[in-house]
Structure formats: C-alpha cells, structure tokens
N, C-alpha and C positions, 0 to 999 in steps of 0.2 A: 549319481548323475541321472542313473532314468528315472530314480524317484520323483528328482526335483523337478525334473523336467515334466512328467507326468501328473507332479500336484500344478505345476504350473499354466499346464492346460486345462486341468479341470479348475481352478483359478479364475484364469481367461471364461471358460464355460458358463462358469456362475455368475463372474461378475463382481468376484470377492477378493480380499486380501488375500496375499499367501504369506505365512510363516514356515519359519524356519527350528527344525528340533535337530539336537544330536540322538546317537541311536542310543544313548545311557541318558539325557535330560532333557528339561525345557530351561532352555536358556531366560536368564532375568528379562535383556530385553525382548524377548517374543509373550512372557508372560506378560510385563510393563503393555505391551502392544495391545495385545489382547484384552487387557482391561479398559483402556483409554477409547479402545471400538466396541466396546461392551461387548463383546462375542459370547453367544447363547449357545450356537450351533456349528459344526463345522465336522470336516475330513480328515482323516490322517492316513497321509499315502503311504506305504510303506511295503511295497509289489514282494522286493525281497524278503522281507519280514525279518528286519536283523535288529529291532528294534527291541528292549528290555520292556516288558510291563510296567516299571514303574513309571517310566513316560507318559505311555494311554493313563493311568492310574493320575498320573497329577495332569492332565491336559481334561480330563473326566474331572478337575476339580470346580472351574469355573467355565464348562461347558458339557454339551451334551454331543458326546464326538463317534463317528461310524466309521470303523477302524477299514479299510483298504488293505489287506495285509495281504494279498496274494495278485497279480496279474491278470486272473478272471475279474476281480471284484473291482480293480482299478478300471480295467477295459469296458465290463456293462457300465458303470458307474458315468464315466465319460460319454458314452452312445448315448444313454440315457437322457440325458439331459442338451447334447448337442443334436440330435438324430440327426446323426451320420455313420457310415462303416467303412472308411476310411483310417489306414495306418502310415506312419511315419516311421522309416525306420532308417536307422546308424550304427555307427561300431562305436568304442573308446579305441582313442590312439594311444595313452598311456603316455604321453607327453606334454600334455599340458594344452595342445592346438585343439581342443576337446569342441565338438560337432552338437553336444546336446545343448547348446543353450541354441543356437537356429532351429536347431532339431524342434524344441518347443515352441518357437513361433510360427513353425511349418505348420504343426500339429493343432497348436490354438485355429489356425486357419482355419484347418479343415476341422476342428472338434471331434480329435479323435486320439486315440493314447502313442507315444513314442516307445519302440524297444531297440532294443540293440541286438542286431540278426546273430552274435555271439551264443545267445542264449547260455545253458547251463554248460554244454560240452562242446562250441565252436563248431559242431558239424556241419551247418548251414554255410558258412563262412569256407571251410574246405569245400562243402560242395561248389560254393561259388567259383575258388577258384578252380576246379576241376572245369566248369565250365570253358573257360578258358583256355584248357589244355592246347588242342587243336591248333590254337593260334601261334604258338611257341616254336623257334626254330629247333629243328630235328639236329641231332650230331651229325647227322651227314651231308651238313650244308656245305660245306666245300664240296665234295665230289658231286652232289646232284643241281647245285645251281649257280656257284661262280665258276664252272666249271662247263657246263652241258648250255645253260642260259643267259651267257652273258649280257643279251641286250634287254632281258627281259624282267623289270623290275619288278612291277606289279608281281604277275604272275612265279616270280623265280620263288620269291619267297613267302608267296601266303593263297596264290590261286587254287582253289578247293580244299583247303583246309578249315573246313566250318565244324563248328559245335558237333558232337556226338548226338544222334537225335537221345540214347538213349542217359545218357548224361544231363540232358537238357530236359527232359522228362520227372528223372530223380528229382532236378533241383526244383520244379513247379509240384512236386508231390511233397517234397523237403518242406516246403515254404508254405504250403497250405498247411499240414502236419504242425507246424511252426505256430500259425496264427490258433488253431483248432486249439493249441495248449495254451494259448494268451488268450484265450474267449474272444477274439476277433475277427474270427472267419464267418463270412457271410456269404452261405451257399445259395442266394435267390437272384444274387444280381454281383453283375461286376464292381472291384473295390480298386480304388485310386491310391497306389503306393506311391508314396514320393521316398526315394531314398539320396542320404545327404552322404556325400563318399568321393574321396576321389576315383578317376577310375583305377590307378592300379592298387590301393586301396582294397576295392570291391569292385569285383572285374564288371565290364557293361555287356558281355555275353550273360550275368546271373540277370537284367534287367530282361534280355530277351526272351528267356526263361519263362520268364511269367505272361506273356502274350500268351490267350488275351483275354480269358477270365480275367484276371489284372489289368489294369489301365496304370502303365508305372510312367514316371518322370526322376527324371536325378537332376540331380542338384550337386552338378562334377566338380565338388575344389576342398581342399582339404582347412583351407584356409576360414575362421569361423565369421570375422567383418565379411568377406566375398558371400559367404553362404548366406548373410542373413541380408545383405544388398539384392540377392539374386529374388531369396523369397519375399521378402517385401516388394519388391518391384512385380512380381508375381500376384500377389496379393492386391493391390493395387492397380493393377493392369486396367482394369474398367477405367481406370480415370486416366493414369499416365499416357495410355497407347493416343491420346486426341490432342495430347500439346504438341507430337512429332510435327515436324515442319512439314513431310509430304505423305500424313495422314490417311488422306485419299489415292495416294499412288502402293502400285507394286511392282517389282522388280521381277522381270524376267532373261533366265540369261539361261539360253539353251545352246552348249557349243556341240555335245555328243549328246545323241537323245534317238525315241524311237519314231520311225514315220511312215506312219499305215499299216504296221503289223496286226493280223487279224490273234487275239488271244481269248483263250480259252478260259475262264476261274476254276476254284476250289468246287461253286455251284452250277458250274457249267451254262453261264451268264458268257455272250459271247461281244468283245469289245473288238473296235479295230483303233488302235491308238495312233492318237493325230499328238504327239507331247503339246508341240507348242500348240496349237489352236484348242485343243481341250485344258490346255489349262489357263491362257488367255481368255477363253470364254467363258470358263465356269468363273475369273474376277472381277471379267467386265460386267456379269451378271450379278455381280455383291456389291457393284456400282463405283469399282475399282479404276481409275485411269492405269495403263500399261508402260512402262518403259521396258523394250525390250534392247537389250543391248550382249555382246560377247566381249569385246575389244575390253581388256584389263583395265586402263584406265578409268574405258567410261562406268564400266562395273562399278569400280570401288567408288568414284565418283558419286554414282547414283545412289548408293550404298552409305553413305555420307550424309546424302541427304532426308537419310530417313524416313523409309516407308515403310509402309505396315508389314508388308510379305518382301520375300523374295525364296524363289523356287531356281534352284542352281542345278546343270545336268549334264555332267562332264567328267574326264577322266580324270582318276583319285591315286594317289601312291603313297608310302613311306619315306623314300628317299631318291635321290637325283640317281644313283648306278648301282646297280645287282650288289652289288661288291661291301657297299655301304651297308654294316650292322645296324637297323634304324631299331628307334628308341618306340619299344609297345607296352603298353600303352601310352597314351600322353606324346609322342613323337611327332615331328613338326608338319606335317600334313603335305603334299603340295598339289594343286590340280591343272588343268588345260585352260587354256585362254586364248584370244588371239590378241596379236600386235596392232591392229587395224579391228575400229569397230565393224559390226555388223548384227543387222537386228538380228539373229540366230546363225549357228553356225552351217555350213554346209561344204560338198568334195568339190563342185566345180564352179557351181556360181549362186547367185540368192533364186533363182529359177530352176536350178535342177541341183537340189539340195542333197538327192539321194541317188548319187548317179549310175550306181551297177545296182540299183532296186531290189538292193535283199530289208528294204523296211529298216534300215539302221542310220542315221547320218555319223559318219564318222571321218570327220578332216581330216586326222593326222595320217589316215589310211593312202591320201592322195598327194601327188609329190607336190604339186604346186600349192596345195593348203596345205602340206606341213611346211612350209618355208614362213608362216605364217602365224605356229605354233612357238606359244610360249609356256613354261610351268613356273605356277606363283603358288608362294608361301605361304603358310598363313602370317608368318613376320611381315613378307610384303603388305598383307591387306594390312594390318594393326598400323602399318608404317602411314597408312594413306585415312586413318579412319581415326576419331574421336565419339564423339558419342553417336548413334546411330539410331537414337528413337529407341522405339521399342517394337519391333519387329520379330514376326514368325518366319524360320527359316529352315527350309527343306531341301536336305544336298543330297542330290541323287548321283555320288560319284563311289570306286571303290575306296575301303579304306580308311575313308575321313572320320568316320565315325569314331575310330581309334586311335584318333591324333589328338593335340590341343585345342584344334580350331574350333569346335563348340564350344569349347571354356569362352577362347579367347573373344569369340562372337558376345556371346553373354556376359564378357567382362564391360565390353563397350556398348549393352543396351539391349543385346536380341533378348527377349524372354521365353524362347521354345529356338530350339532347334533338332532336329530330326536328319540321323545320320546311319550310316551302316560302318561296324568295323570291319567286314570283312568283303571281298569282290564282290561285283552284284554286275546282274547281267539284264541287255537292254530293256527287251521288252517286259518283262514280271516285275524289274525295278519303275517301268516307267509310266505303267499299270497302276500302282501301287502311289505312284506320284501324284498323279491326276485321279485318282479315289479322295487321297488325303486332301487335296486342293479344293475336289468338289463338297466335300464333308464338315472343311472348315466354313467354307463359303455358306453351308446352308444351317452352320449355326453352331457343329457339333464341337465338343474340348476337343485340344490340341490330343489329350491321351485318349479318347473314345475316335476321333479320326483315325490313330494310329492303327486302334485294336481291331477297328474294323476294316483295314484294309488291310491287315495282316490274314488273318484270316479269310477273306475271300480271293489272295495271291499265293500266300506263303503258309509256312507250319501253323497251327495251333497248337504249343507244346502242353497247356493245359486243358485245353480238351481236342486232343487228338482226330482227326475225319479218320472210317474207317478204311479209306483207301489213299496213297500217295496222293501228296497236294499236287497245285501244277507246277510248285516252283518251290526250293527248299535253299535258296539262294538269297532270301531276302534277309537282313538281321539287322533291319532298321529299330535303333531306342531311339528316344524321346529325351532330351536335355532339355530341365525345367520343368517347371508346376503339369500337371497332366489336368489342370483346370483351365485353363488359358482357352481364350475364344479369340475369333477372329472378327472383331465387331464391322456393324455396316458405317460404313462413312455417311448414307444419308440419312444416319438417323441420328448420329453421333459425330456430327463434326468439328472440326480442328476449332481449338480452344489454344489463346495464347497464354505463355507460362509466363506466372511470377514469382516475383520470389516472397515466400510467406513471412521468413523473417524478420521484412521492412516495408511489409503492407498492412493496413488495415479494412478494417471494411466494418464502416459505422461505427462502434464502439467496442468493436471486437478486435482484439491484436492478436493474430495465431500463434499459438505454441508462443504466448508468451507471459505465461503464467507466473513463471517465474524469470527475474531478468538475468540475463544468459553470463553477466559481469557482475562480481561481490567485489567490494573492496573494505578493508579491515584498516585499521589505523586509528591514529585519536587527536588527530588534528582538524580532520575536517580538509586536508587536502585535496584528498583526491574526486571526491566528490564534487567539490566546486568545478575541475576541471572536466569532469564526466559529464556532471549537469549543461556546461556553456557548451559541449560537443554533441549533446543531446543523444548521450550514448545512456538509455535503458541503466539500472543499477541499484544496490541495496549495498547500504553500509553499514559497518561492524564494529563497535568500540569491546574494549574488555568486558561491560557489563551485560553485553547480549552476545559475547561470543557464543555462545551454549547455541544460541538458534543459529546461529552461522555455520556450526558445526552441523548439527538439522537437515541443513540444504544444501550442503556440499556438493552430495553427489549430483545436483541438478544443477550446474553451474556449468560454464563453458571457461569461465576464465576470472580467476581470482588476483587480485594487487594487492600486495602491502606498500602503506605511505613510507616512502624516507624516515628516518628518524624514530620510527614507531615500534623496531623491534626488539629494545629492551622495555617497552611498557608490555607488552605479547609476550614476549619470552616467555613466561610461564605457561601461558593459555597455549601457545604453538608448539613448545616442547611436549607438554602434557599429552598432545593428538599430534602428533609426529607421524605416528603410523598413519592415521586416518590422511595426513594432508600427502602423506610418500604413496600410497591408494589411490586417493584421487589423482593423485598426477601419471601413473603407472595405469590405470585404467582408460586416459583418454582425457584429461583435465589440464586446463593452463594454468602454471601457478609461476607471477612474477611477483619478486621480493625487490622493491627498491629500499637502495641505501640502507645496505647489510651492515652491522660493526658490530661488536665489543665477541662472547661466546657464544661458538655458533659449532659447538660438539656437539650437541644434541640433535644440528641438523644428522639427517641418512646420504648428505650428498658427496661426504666429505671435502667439504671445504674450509680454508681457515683465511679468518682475515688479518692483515697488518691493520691495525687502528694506526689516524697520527696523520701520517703525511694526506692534506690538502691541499686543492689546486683547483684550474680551469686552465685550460682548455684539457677536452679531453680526442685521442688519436681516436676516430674506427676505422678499425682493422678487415672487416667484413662488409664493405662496404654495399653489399648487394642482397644481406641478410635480410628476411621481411621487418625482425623487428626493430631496422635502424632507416629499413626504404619505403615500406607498405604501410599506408597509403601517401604517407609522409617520407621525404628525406631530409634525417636529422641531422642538423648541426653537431658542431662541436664544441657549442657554448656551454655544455653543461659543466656543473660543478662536481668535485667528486671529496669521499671524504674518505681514505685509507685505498688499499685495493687488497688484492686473492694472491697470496702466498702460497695456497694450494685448492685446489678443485679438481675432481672427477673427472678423467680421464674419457667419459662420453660427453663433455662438454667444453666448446669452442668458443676461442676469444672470439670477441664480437667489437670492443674498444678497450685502448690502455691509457695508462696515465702516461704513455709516452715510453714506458720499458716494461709498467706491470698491468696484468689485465683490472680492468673496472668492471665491465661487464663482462660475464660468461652466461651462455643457453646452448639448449641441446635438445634432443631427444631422450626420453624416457621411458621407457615401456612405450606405450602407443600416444602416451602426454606431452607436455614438452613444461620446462623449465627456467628461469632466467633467474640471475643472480647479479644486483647491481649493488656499486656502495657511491654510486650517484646521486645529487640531490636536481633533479630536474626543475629548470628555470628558465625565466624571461621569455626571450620567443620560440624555445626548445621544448618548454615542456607540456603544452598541450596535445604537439607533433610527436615527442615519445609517448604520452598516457595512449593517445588514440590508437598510434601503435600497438603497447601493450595489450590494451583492450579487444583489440579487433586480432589479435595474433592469430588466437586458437584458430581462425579458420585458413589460413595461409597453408601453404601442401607444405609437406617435410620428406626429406630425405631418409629412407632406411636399409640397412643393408640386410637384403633378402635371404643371402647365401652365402657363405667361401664354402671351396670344394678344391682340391689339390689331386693331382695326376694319380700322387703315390702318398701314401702314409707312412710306410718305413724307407727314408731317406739315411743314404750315406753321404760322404763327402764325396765331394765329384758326378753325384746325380745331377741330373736338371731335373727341375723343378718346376710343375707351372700352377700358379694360384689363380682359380677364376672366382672373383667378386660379381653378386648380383645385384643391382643397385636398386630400388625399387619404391614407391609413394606407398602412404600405409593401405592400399586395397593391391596394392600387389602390381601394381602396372609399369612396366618399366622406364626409367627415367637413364635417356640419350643424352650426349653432348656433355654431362658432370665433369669439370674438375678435380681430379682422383689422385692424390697424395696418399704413398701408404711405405710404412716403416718397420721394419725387421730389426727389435731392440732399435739401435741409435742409425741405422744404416737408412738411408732413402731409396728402393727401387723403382722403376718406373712400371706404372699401369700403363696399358694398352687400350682405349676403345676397340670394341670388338661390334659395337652395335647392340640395340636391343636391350640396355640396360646392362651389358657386359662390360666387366672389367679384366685385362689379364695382366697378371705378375710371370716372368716368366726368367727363374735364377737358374744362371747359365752352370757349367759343370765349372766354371772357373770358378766363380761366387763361391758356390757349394765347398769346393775342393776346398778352399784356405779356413771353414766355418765349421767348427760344432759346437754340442750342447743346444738347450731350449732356447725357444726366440718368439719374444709376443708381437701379436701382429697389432699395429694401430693404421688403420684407416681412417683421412679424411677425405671427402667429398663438398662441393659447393656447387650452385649452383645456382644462377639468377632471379631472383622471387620464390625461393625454397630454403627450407630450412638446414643450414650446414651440418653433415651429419660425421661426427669424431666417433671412432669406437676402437675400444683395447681390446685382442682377446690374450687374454695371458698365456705363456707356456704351449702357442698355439701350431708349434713345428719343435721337430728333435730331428738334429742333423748328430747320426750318428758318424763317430771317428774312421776312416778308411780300413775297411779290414787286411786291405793287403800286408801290412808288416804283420801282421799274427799271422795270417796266412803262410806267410813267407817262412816264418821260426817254425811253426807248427811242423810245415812240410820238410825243414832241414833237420828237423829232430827224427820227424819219420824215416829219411833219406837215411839219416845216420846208423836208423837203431835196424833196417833192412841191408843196408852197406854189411854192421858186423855182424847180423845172422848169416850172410851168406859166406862172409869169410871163417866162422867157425863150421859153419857146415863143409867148406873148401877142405878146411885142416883133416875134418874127421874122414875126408875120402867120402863122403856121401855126392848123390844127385842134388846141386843145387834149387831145379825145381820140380820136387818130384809132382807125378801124377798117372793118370792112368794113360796108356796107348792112344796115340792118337791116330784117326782113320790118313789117310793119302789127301794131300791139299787135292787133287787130281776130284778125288771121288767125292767132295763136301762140294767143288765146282759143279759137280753135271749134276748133284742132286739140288743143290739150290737153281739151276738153269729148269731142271724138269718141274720145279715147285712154280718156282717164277712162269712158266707156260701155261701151267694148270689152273694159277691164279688169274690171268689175261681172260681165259677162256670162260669161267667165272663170271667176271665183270662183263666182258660184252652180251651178257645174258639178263642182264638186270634191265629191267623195264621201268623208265621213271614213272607213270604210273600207278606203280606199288606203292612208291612212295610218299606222293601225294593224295593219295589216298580217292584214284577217280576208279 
C-alpha cells in the first residue's frame, strides 16, 4: 500500500500513467499498457524492496527504468521533481478501511512521498500513544473524583493532566529521527505534516508533539470516502470557500473569554487582550462583516449560514456529571451557551461585562447569568446544521479538542478547525486566539498561524526556549490541511454555485467526457428512450461489448434492456467479476427483465420463468427507484418473478404474492433486478428512474454493537444499530424492522441515527443457540437498506441446572468425607489453633485506625499532578 501510494504521487508528479506490477511479475495487462503508450522511460517504486529481479529485468525489456527500491530514493525522487518538503503520513488498519488511497491524494497535493508512522519496529506509533498517557483515567478515580469532586466535571477528571513535557520531546526527536531515515527531513525551514488517522487511532496529543518546527493538520476519520471529501475540499478551498452564501461574513461568539488582561509572551512582547474587539478588528480589517452572537440558537443559526470563520470562546467538557465515564477520545463534546441571544457574553449586564475586574468574563460564575446558562452538544449543533460552507473554525474552550466535534464540523463543511484536548486557561488561550485570528487575516496557512502562535504563548516541544515558556497549558492541533488560507472577500467574492453535471459553457460539458449512463442490449430499446429524455448515453450490443467493458469503471450507472439477457449471457457471465467490482466499488448496475439461467449471476438469485401478467403491486412505495424523479405506475408488465434473491436485497414490487423487482445495496453500489418489461406510459418514468438512480442517498448500516457478547439465557440483552448515508452521517426518523432468526423485535429510535433492540430477560430465558440478525430500514427518498448477519448472537443455555448437579455431587462427596472421618474418631475440620475472635477484633479496629489516619493525609494534588 505505501508503494502504490507513493508511485501514485510521483505519477500525479510527472504527469504519467501509473502501472501496476506483482512483486514476482509483470502482469500481461500492464505490459499490453505499456506498449499501446509506447513507454521508453519510467519508475519502478518499490520503497520496501520486496520485489524479485526478474520484474526490473523484464520491465528493462521494453523500457529504460530507475529502480526506487529504498525510501531515500523514493522521497528525493518525488522532492525533486515537485519541490516541495512536505510529508503525509498514515498507519494500515489491517482491515480493509485502508487510509492510503486519500493518503495519496493528500500527498499528490502537496508533492511529496506518503509513509506509514509504523515504520519497521512501530516505535513511533508507541510513542504516540505514550503521548497520550496523561490524558488516561488513574485507578483511583473513584476515591479522588466522584468522591472529593462531585460538582466538578471538567476539572474532576482531566484538569492538569497534560502531556509529559519530556514524553513530548521524545516523540518530536522520534519523528524527525523517523523522517532523517526516509530522506525527508528538512532542517532549513519548517515542514507541513498532514496526518490521515483517526484520533484514537493515533492519539492528537502525538500532533502537538510536533509544534512548531512542523506545521501538522489531521485529517480525523478513519473512514477512507470522509477522508478523501475532506482532502479534496482542502485542496480546492481557493475556489469552494466563494460559493458559501455568507462569504463575506464571520462569526463571533464569545460567551467566557479574556478582557484587559495585561500578558506577557515566550519573547517578552507585552499584550493586553481585549478577545472580542481584537479579534472583531483584526476581520473587519480583512474586510469581513461581523455577526456576533452567544444565544444557541442564533449561533447555530448563523452557523448555517455559512461564513468563512467563526472564533468560539467558552466553556468545554466531556460529559454532563463527574460520575459520567466519558468516551476519550472521540467523546461527545459539550460546551456553554446562553438561552437568550447576546452580542458577547457577560456577569452582569452588556456594559459591565466583567464585573469583579480580575480581566475574565465568566457568566456562569454569577447567579443571575447562570439561570441563563445552557450546555449544548455537539449532536445538538449537527441537529440544527446541514452544510455549512466551508469555514475556519477556532474553539477556544476546554476539552473539545478531544471530542467528535471537529470531525463532526468537518463532516458538514468547516475545512480547518483548531481545538485543544485538554483544559486551557483564559488569558494564554485567548492570546493565542487573537494571534491565530490576526495571522490568518494577514495571509498566513491555517498550519504556519498555528505554529506561530504556539510558540510565542505556549511550548515548543521541537525546538525548546531555554527557559519556562509563559504558558504550558495550551495543546491547541489543527484539524485539516495545515495549507488552508483565509482569503480576502474583496478581492475574491461570492461566486454562485452550479451544478457542473447539467451545465455547459459554450461547447464544453464538464466532467463529461464520458456519459455517466451505458446501456447494453440488442434491441435498440433503451436508447430510444434515453435519447427522447435527453439523458447523456453510450450503447452496447454483443459486438462492441469488449469496449463497454473498457469503460466500465467510469460509468455511474449501467442498464440492461428487457429481453436481452440471454443474447449477453455469455459476454456477462464471462466478466461477472468485473460487473460484481464495479457494483461493489461504487456502480449502478440495473438488469431489466431477468429470465431463463442466472447461476452464474454472484447475487444469488433465481428466477421462476413462465407466469406473465400486468399489473404489477409496489410494495416500497417511497423507494427512489419507483418515486425519484418520477411516480411509477403499475402498468408495467412482467414476465416470470424471484423464487430467490439475496438476503441484502428488498422487494421494491410483486406480481401480487412474488417479488418482480428486488434492489439493494452493495458494497458502496447499489443493484436492481427486475423480470419487468417496461411499457406504455410507465416506461420512460421507470428508465429515467433507473438512469438517474445512482445519485439518490442510500441507506447503510454503519454499526451493531451489543451490551455483552457472552449471553446466557435470562440476560437482557441490548443491540444498538447505527444507521448511517455512505459518507457516514447519520440518518433520523428510519423505519427500522429487524429479526432474530424468524422472531420480530422492536427497534427503538434513540436519535442521531440510533437504533436499539433491547431483548428482555424473558425473551432471552425461553432462547438458545445461534440467531442471524436481519435488518430492515426505509426511508422516504432513500434507498431501503435489508442486511443478514448470519450466526450474529449465541444465547448460551442456563447454567443453573449444571450448577445445581455440580454442587449436589460436591455436597455429597463432602457429606461422606466427614462422616467417615466421624467413624474413624478424627477432627472433622482439622487445622491449626486459632487466635481469640476478641483479639482478630481489636487488631483489625487498630489496622482499620491506622488506615483513616493514612488517608486524610493524602493531598489531591499528588495526584493530579500540580
């Protein structure tokens, strides 16, 4: 995977084909390839060097090739020719969710090589999470915090617990060490790391690590479509940040923040921070109009409407009460708000914002502003927000950093976000706000703002000052590209979006090189009807299937005509794999009017031939491919129906008792299987359908996850299903059937794309042995989503009767030891002298005193480590 990844940048680099070798051959078709493009010259990447000589030896037959075979030679190789010194880097997950194909579109970006922080021996990877350590609850969290702190959540469980400075040191010596052995290191000027990882993955304490010789950005989702939406919209940023609708707006929402404190820096630069007016000024000065607002609704409101920034400065936590184990990393974030807008927040009124003048505004401190105080979500905000432009976003609260909510921001549109996971304290965090505010403003990347204001507030854990910084509190990372600008609106303004798809412009049709619809057949059907719809199209008879096969992968949605699949039959069985690929990779592929043998489909389906009719029942009546854009009748004719099909595929209409149509989901593709002959005023309204499917949202299930995995009978039991669109977003309000073998139990909406199953002890008790779970899901204008997991719970049988035997057999066989030892005149139980019950009392009382005396000597303190 780094190979390919890394010929696929220097690929990107040149401007060239990329081929593909096994590490024993050249495959026919890359050779085929290479001849058809006349290739004189070329690369052969091969960083690990696992590769057999006789490869280079015949790749040397009909080129002149410079072998790559170590990670120095691959790394100059790429600089060279990009000049850049810039690296990307990733791990393998070893399960197939594999990071290096965005990982190389990261890299193409920047023109520079991708590795995987694993390296040879995974040390870098331990060190990361060593960074981390810190953050981690202590065993002695009952006695020192639900216990001593109960109203104090922030602080119970994570207030001064930061990174090890010298932990954090290791890991920026680790990591240049790291690059210095990959010929990457480039000691004259700082280097821009993007790493692609989730965070608990690879912890965002190894991110802070690197400040600020390093300029890093992550790229938080383990998911590989999220990651490469994120870096392409990254990539693109110059152009997308001017279709947002409020462009020229920023968002300010300052509820806790600092005001007038006189501070001191790293260079003894002396500031007195004003938050909100130093950073209101430094946007009106980039020619930014201001919304400033606190009140939750109007936030997420303005938030909505998409503006380029928003700077957020308020209090941060893990969870709603001390007591609450919250989930680190990746845990639901929540921060301070008020119920009632206000352009900033403040204790007593908008005129005396800071009313006991220690330089802090803090509401919640005063009783009539905290009656006023609310803590939202980050589920709340997602609940109130859809796309959100493409917006820089800087939350100055504790905590967040190490939650979802920069994911979740960047799911719906922010392209940088900048957070801290651990407490951060007013004035150095808010310092450090209005640095990075003033720095974007006058030009600098989202990742050179960072570095630089880390270092003139907080640590430089790579190049250390030789005396205590002023502030070792700050562990602000960067979520997203560390390239990201903050462009001027006057010089680049609001541009409305279209859509490229179904625009042109003069005689140019975008990204339409090839038409996004193939249909194959040998009548001539479907074509005529494509044409009169004026739906884009290339058609396919037996004779030219070879080139239909060709262009497969660039299709968005393929048809076969009614009637046409035993003239195909050879040609489709022949490339089975190729069309079960393309549908599994992301491909629409409908089959009208399926009959005769259809074994050689992978879908397993069979049909009855024979019985025909009209009208046909649908049964889904809200499915896209019977509603969108069209609602089809039931004039259609049918000619046999589905005796059996796939188990991840749902009726959609029947002949009245048996299905005719079935479609589903597939891998990330979707499928239809009809034995329909579409007609009269029906079947324009189904092809167009068909046609235009692929781009309809689809249902998938993101998750099941159960309480307990060794179940007996009489446990309860609870299944939570995650329901989810293919970029991972959660999908509310579903229709949720779901079956345990032949039995029906009821799903629960939980919210949030949540489902729960929850099988009482009664259920349980009367059940065992294996039981597959099948889920369906529906939902209005989405795609119905069925899935089986087989064998997917074991209810083992009650142990109590073994238990029961077990224990009367033991009762028995100690019953007749003690009555032969009776007979023989012995002590029933023998043993040694035992002390005076009297005397095991006062010395457990004197232990038990000793121990109290102990305890109220322990200073928490100690063990938070202040």
């Amino acid at each position: 995977l780094e190979s390919a990844a890394n010929g696929a940048v220097l690929a990107s680099t040149l401007n060239v084909p990329l081929l593909f070798v096994t590490t024993s051959s050249v495959p026919d078709a890359t050779r085929w390839a290479a001849e058809e493009l006349g290739v004189s010259t070329g690369f052969f990447v091969d960083p690990s060097n696992i590769h057999v000589q006789d490869v280079l030896d015949d790749l040397q037959e009909f080129a002149n090739v410079t072998s790559l075979d170590s990670p120095q030679l691959v790394s100059s190789a790429i600089r060279q020719y990009s000049g850049r010194n810039d690296v990307v880097i990733t791990t393998p997950t070893g399960f197939g969710e594999e990071a290096f194909a965005p990982a190389a579109l990261s890299a193409a970006v920047h023109g520079c090589p991708v590795f995987s922080l694993c390296g040879d021996d995974n040390s870098l990877t331990t060190r990361a999470e060593e960074t981390w350590a810190p953050y981690l609850i202590g065993p002695d969290i009952e006695i020192y915090i639900t216990s001593r702190y109960t109203t104090r959540a922030e602080n119970g469980w994570y207030d001064e617990r930061i990174p090890n400075i010298y932990s954090m040191r290791a890991s920026a010596l680790g990591f240049k060490s790291f690059l210095e052995d990959m010929g990457a290191y480039n000691s004259t000027e700082s280097q821009q790391v993007v790493i692609i990882s989730s965070l608990d993955n690879i912890k965002p304490s190894f991110d802070r690590s690197l400040q600020s010789n390093f300029s890093v950005g992550r790229i938080p989702t383990d998911n590989p479509a999220l990651a490469s939406v994120m870096i392409s919209k990254a990539a693109l940023h110059r152009f997308l940040f001017s279709v947002a609708d409020s462009v020229d707006q920023a968002l300010v929402s300052m509820y806790a923040y600092t005001d007038g404190a006189v501070y001191v820096d790293n260079f003894y630069n002396v500031y007195t921070i004003k938050q909100v007016e130093n950073s209101t000024d430094a946007l009106e000065s980039g020619g930014f109009g201001i919304e400033s607002h606190v009140g939750y609704s109007e936030v997420f409101a303005s938030l909505a409407g998409q503006p380029s920034f928003w700077s957020l400065s308020t209090h941060g936590t893990l969870t709603s009460y001390p007591t609450d184990p919250p989930q680190r990393p990746d845990g639901l974030g929540l921060f301070s708000m008020r119920n009632q807008d206000a352009p900033y927040g403040f204790e007593v009124s908008l005129t005396e914002r800071d009313a006991n003048h220690d330089q802090i505004v803090n509401p919640v401190a005063f009783q009539q502003e905290m009656l006023h105080h609310v803590a939202k979500s980050a589920l709340d905000l997602e609940a109130a927000i859809t796309n959100i432009g493409s917006p820089i976003v800087i939350l100055t609260a504790c905590l967040l950093g190490g939650t979802g909510l920069p994911e979740m921001l960047m799911k719906h549109g922010a392209v940088a976000v900048m957070a801290s996971p651990r407490t951060v304290y007013f004035q150095s965090a808010g310092l450090l706000s209005v640095l990075i505010t003033k720095a974007l403003v006058e030009g600098n990347t989202t990742g050179s703002s960072l570095a630089q204001a880390l270092r003139a507030v907080s640590w430089d854990y790579t190049n250390p000052l030789p005396f205590d910084p002023a502030d070792y509190a700050n562990q602000q990372i960067l979520f997203g590209d560390p390239e990201i600008r903050l462009y001027n609106t006057a010089t680049n303004p609001h541009v409305p979006a279209i859509d490229p798809t179904n625009s042109s412009f003069g005689s140019h049709l975008p990204g339409r090189g090839v038409p996004a619809v193939a249909a194959i057949g040998s009548s001539g059907y479907l074509p005529d009807s494509l044409n009169e719809l004026g739906i884009d199209n290339n058609y396919y008879e037996v004779l030219n299937y070879s080139a239909f096969l060709s262009l497969l992968p660039l299709r968005r949605a393929v048809l076969l005509e009614p009637g046409s699949l035993g003239v195909l039959a050879n040609n489709m069985s022949a490339s089975v794999n190729q069309l079960d690929e393309y549908v599994r990779s992301g491909g629409t592929l409908v089959l009208f009017g399926v009959s005769g043998n259809t074994t050689w489909m992978p879908w397993s389906v069979v049909v009855q031939d024979g019985a025909t009719g009209s009208p046909i029942a649908i049964t889904d009546t809200t499915h896209p491919l019977v509603s969108l854009p069209n609602v089809v009748g039931s004039s259609t004719g049918y000619q046999g129906y589905f005796s059996s099909f796939s188990a991840n595929l749902s009726v959609i209409a029947t002949d009245g008792a048996h299905p005719v149509i079935v479609a589903g989901v597939l891998g990330d593709g979707k499928l239809a299987l009809t034995t329909t002959y579409p007609a009269g005023v029906d079947r324009n309204a189904t092809i167009e359908n068909a046609a235009l499917w692929y781009d309809k949202p689809s249902l998938y299930l993101g998750s099941t996850t159960m309480n307990e995995y060794v179940i007996w009978a009489g446990d309860r039991v609870i299944i939570t299903l995650h329901i989810t669109d293919l970029i991972g977003r959660d999908v509310e309000n579903a229709t949720v059937r779901v079956w345990l073998n032949s039995s029906e139990v009821q799903a629960q909406d939980s919210g949030y794309g949540t489902y729960v199953v929850t099988l009482t002890e009664q259920w349980t008790g009367n059940r065992s042995g294996y039981y597959d779970l099948r889920i369906e899901a529906i939902k209005p204008g989405l795609d119905t989503m069925s899935r089986l997991l087989l064998r997917y719970m074991y209810i083992r049988p009650s142990p109590w009767l073994a238990i029961g035997i077990v224990g009367a057999i033991t009762a028995a066989a100690i019953g007749g030891l003690l009555y032969i030892r009776h007979r023989r005149g012995e002590k029933l139980l023998p043993g040694k002298h035992k002390s005076h019950p009297s005397q095991n009392r006062e010395q457990e009382r004197r232990e038990k005193e000793q121990r109290k005396k102990e305890d109220e000597k322990v200073n928490p303190s100690e063990f938070f480590g202040v």
